[in-house]
N, C-alpha and C positions, 0 to 999 in steps of 0.2 A: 474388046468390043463391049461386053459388061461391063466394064470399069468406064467407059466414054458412057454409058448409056446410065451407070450410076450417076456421074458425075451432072449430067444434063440435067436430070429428074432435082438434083439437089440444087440446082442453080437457079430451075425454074421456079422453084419454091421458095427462093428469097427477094426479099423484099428491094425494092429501089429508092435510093435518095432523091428528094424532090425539094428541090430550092423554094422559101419561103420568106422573101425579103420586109423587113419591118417598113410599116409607112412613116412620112417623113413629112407631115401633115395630118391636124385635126381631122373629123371626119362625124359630122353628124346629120344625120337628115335633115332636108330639106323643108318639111314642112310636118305636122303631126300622122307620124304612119297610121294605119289603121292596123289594129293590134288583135289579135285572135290565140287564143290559150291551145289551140290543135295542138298536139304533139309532144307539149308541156306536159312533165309528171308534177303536179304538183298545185299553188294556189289555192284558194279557197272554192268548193266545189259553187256556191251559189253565183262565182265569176266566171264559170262557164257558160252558164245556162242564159246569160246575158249579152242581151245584141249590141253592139259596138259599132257608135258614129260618130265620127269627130268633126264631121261639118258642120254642125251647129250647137258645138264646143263639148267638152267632156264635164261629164256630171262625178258623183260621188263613188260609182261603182265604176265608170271607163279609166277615171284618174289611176284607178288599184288594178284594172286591168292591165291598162298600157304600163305603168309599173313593173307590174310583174314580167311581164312578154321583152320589153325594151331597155330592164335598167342595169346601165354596164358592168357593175359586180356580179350583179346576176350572172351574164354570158361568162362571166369568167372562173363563178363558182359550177358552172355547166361543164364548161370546156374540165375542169377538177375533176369533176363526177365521170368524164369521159375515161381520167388517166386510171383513177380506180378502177373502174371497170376493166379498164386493159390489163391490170396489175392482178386485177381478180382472175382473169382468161391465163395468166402468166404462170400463175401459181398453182393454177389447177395442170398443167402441164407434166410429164413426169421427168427428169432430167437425163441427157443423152449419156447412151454407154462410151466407156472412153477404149480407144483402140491404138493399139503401141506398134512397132516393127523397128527392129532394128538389127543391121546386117554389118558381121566381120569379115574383114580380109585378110589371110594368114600371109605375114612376110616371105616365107618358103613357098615352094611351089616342089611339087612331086606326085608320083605317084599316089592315087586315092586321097590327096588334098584338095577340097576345095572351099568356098567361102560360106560362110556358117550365119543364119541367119534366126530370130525370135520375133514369132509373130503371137499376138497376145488380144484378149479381148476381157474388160472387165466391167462390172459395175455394182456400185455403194447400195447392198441393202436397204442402209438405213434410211436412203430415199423412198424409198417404198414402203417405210414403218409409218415414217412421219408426215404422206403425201396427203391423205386424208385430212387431217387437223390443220395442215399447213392451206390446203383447197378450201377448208370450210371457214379459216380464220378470216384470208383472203377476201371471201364470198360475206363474209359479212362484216368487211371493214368498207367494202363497196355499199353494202347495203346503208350505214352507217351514214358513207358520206352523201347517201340520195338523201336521207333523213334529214340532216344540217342542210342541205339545199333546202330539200321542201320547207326548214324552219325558217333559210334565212328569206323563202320568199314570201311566206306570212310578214317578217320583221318590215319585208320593202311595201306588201301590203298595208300596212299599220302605218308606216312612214308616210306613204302618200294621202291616207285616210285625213293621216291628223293633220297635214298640210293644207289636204282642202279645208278641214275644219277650222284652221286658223286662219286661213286666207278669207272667207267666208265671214267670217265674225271681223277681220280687221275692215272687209271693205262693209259690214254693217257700222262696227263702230264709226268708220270714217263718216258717213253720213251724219250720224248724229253729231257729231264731233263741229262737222259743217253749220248743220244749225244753231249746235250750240255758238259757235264763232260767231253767226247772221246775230243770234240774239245778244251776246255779249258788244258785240262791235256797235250794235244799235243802244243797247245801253246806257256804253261808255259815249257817244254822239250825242245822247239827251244831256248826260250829265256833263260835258265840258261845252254843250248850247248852255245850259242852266249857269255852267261858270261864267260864262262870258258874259252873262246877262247879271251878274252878280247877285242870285240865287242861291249860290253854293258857295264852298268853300272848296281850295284844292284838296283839302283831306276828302272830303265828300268824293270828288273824283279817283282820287291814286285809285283806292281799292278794284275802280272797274273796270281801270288801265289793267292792273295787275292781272285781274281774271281773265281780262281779253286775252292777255299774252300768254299767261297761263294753261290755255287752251290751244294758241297756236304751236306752243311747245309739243304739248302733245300731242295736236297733229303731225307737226314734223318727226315725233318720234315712231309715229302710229308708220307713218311713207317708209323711215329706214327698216322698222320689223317685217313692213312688209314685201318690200323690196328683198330683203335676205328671206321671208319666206317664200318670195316665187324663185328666185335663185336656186335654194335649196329643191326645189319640186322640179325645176328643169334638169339639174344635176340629175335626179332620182330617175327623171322619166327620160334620160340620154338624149336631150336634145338640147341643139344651141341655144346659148345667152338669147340670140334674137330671133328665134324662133317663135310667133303669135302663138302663143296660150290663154285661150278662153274655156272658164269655168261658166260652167251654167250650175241651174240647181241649188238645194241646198244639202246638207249633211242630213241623212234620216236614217239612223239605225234608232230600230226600236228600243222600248222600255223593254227592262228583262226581267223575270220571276226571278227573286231574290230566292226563294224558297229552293227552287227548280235548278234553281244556278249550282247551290250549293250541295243539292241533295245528288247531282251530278255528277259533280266534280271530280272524285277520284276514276270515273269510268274517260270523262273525256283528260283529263291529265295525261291518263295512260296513252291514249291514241294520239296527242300531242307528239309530233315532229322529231321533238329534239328530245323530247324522254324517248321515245321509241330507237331514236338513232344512239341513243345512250346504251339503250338496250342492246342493242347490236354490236355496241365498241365494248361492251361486257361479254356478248357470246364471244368475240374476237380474242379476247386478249386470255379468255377459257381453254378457249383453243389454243393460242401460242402458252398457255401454261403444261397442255398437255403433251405439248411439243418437245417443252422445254424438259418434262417426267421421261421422254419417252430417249431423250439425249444422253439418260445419264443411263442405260443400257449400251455394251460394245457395242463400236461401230466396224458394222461387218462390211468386207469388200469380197466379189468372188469374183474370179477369173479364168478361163480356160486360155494354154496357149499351147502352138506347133511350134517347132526348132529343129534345127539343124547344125552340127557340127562339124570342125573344118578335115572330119573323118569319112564327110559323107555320112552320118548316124541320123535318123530322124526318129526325132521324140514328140508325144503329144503330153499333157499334164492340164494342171489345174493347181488353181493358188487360193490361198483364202488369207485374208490380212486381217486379224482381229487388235480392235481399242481396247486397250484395258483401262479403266474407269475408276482407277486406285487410288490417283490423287487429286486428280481435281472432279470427276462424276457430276459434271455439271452442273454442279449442286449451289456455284454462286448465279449462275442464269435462272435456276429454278427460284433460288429466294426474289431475283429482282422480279421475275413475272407473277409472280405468288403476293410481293407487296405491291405490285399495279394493280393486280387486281380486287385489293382489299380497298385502294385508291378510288376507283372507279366504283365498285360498290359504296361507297359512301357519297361520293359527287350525287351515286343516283338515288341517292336516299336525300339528300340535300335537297336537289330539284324538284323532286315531287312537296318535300314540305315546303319549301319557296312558293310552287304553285299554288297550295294551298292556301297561304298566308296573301299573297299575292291577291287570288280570287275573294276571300275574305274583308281584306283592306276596299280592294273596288265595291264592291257590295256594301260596306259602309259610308263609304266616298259618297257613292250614287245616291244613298239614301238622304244624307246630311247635305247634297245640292237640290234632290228635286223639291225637299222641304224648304229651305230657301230661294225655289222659286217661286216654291207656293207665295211665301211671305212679299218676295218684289212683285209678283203679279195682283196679290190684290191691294200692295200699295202703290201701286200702277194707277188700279182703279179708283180708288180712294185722291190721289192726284190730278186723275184725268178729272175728276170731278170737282177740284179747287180750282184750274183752270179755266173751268166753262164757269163758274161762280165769279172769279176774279174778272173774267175778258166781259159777262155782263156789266160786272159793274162798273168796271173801265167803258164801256158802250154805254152805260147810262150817266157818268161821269164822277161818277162816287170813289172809283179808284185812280191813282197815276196809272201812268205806264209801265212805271218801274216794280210796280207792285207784281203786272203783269208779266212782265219779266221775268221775276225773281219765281215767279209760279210756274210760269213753263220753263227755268233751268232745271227746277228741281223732277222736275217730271222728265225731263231731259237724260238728267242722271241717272234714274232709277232705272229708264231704258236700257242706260249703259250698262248698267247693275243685271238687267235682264239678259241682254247679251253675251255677259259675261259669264254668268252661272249656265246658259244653255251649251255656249264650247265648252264648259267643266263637263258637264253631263256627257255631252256628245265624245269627248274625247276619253272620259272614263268606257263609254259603250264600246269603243273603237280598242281599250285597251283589254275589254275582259272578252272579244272577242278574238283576240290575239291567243290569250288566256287558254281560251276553250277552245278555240275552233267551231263556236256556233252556242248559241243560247236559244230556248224557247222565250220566245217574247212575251211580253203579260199579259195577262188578258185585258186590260185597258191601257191607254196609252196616257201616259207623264207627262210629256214633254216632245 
C-alpha cells in the first residue's frame, strides 16, 4: 500500500509530453501591431515612458519601440533567456540518492535455506561540496545571458534608430535630387532650343546632357539604397515585404555635452548591458573554477545497507567509497578553468577600453560635423543670397537663364551637402547613445 502510494506521489510530479508541430508557412502580421514594452526586461528606459500609435504612422521613438517588442531575433534571443533560466532552476537542485536491491536464489533447498537478499541506499558527498558554486555559477550564467539580451535589444534599438535616420535623409535627398533634375532638364532644353536655332555649338550642349543624366543616375541609385533600407527596417520590425510602413517625423536626438559625456563615461560603461553581462560570465566561470579546486579533494560516497543470507542471517552495515586523487587530482580541469578565466578577464578589460575609445572617437566625429555644418549653413546663406541677385537680374534682363540655373544648382548642392552632414550628426548621436545608454544633452542645441 506505501509502495502504490509512493509510487503515485512520484508520477504525479512528473512532467508530460506535449506535441509541438513546426509551421509549414510564413507568418507575419497583418498590418503594424501596436507594440507596448509591458513585461519586457530591458530597452531603453525613455522607451517606456512613451505613448505608442501607429495610425498615423511611426515616428523616431515608435520605430525603436516596435523594434524592440516585435523584432524576430529578439523573440528568439528571449525564448534563450528562458532555457537559462531553466538551467539556472536545474542546477540549484540537489542530485537524487541512488537506491540498489538485489536478491539471490540458492540452487539447494533444505532446511534453514532460504533466498538472500542486499538492499542498499547511497549517496556522493561531493555533490553537496560542490552544490553551492555549481547553483551560483548557474545563477549567474542566467544572469549573463539577460545581460546580452538586454545588449542585443539596445543593438536592434540602434539598428532601427539609424534606419529611420537614413530613410529620412534619402527621401530629403530625393527631393532635392528632383529639383535638381526639373532644373538640369530645363537647362539642357534651353541649350539644345539654342542648338537648333544655331546659337550653340554641340560641345556647348554635351556637358548638360551629361549632368542631366548624371543626376538621374543618382536618383536611381538614391531608389535602390532606399528600397534595401526600408527592406532591411521591415526585416528588423518582423513584418511582411508588404506590409504599409509609414514613417512620419524626423530624427531628433539632442546635442550632447561633450564635456559631460566624457567625464561620465566610465560610470555609464560600467552599467552598459554587455559589460555588466561580461561581468556576470566572470562571476560564473569564478565559480566553476571553484568547482573545479574543490574536484581535486576525494570524492566521497556513503552508504547504508540491510542483507540477508541464504542462512536466514540478517546483517545491517554501511559503505563509504573514497577517490583517491593521486594521479590525475583534477588538476588538468583546474588549469583549463583557471586559463578561461584569465581569458575573460581580459576580454573585460578590452571592452571597457573599446568603449572608451569608442565614446572618444564619436565625440570627435560630432565635433568635426556640427563645424561643418556651421560652414554649409552659412554658405547656404551666402548662396541663398546669389540666387535672389542672379533671378533679379535675370527679371530685369541683365542675366540669361543659364546663369540662373547654374545659381540655384549650386545652392541646390550645398542643400544636399546639408543633409548629409545632419544624418552624420544624427546617426553619430544614435551611436554614442548605444554607447552610453543616455547622455545629458547640451545646454543649447546644434543641430
Amino acid at each position: 500500500m506505501l509502495a502504490a502510494l509512493a509510487l503515485s506521489v512520484a508520477l504525479g510530479g512528473c512532467a508530460t509530453y506535449r506535441g509541438a508541430p513546426l509551421p509549414d508557412a510564413p507568418s507575419f502580421p497583418a498590418t503594424v501591431p501596436q507594440a507596448r514594452l509591458d513585461g519586457i526586461d530591458g530597452a531603453l528606459p525613455m522607451l517606456a515612458a512613451r505613448p505608442f500609435d501607429a495610425t498615423d504612422g511611426l515616428d523616431f521613438d515608435e520605430v525603436a519601440t516596435l523594434a524592440v517588442v516585435n523584432n524576430p531575433d529578439l523573440r528568439i534571443a528571449r525564448s534563450a533567456a528562458s532555457v537559462s533560466a531553466a538551467q539556472a532552476f536545474a542546477a540549484r537542485l540537489l542530485p537524487d540518492p541512488q537506491v540498489s536491491l538485489t536478491r539471490d536464489f540458492p540452487d539447494v533447498t533444505g532446511a534453514g535455506i532460504t533466498s538472500a537478499f542486499v538492499a542498499g541506499a547511497s549517496y556522493a558527498i561531493n555533490a553537496l561540496i560542490t552544490h553551492a558554486a555549481t547553483a551560483e555559477a548557474a545563477s549567474a550564467d542566467a544572469r549573463q545571458v539577460r545581460g546580452n539580451l538586454l545588449w542585443q535589444e539596445w543593438q536592434v534599438i540602434a539598428q532601427a534608430r539609424l534606419l529611420f535616420v537614413r530613410l529620412d535623409a534619402a527621401h530629403q535627398r530625393h527631393d532635392l535630387l528632383e529639383r535638381t533634375r526639373a532644373l538640369m532638364a530645363d537647362r539642357y532644353r534651353r541649350t539644345a532650343e539654342a542648338l537648333a536655332a544655331g546659337l550653340l555649338t554641340a560641345d556647348a550642349v554635351t556637358p548638360h546632357l551629361a549632368a542631366l543624366q548624371d543626376v538621374e543616375r543618382q536618383l536611381h541609385d538614391l531608389e535602390r539604397q532606399t528600397n534595401q533600407a526600408d527592406s532591411d527596417l521591415h526585416a528588423l520590425l518582423g513584418l511582411s515585404p508588404d506590409t504599409a510602413l509609414r514613417l512620419q517625423g524626423r530624427a531628433s536626438l539632442p546635442a550632447f555635452d561633450t564635456e559631460s559625456v566624457r567625464a561620465h563615461a566610465d560610470g555609464r560603461l560600467a552599467a552598459r548591458p554587455d559589460i555588466a553581462a561580461l561581468r556576470e560570465g566572470y562571476a560564473a566561470q569564478d565559480a566553476r573554477l571553484r568547482v573545479a579546486l574543490l574536484g581535486q579533494f576525494p570524492a566521497l560516497t556513503l552508504g547504508v545497507q540491510r542483507s540477508r543470507d541464504t542462512s536466514n542471517t540478517f546483517t545491517r552495515g554501511f559503505g563509504i567509497t573514497l577517490g583517491l586523487p593521486i594521479l590525475n587530482g583534477n588538476r588538468g580541469e583546474i588549469a583549463v578553468q583557471n586559463a578561461t578565466r584569465d581569458k575573460l578577464r581580459a576580454e573585460y578589460q578590452q571592452r571597457l577600453n573599446a568603449g572608451v575609445t569608442d565614446i572618444a572617437r564619436i565625440t570627435a566625429e560630432q565635433a568635426i560635423s556640427l563645424r561643418q555644418l556651421a560652414d554649409v549653413e552659412a554658405a547656404i546663406v551666402q548662396l541663398e543670397g546669389g540666387v535672389r541677385r542672379v533671378r533679379s537680374a535675370w527679371q530685369a534682363g541683365n542675366a540669361d537663364a543659364l546663369a540662373l540655373a547654374s545659381a540655384e544648382t549650386a545652392l541646390l548642392a550645398k542643400q544636399g551637402e546639408r543633409i548629409d552632414a545632419m544624418q552624420a550628426i544624427q546617426e553619430q548621436r544614435v551611436g554614442l547613445l548605444t554607447l552610453t545608454g543616455g547622455y545629458e544633452p547640451a545646454s543649447k542645441e546644434h543641430a
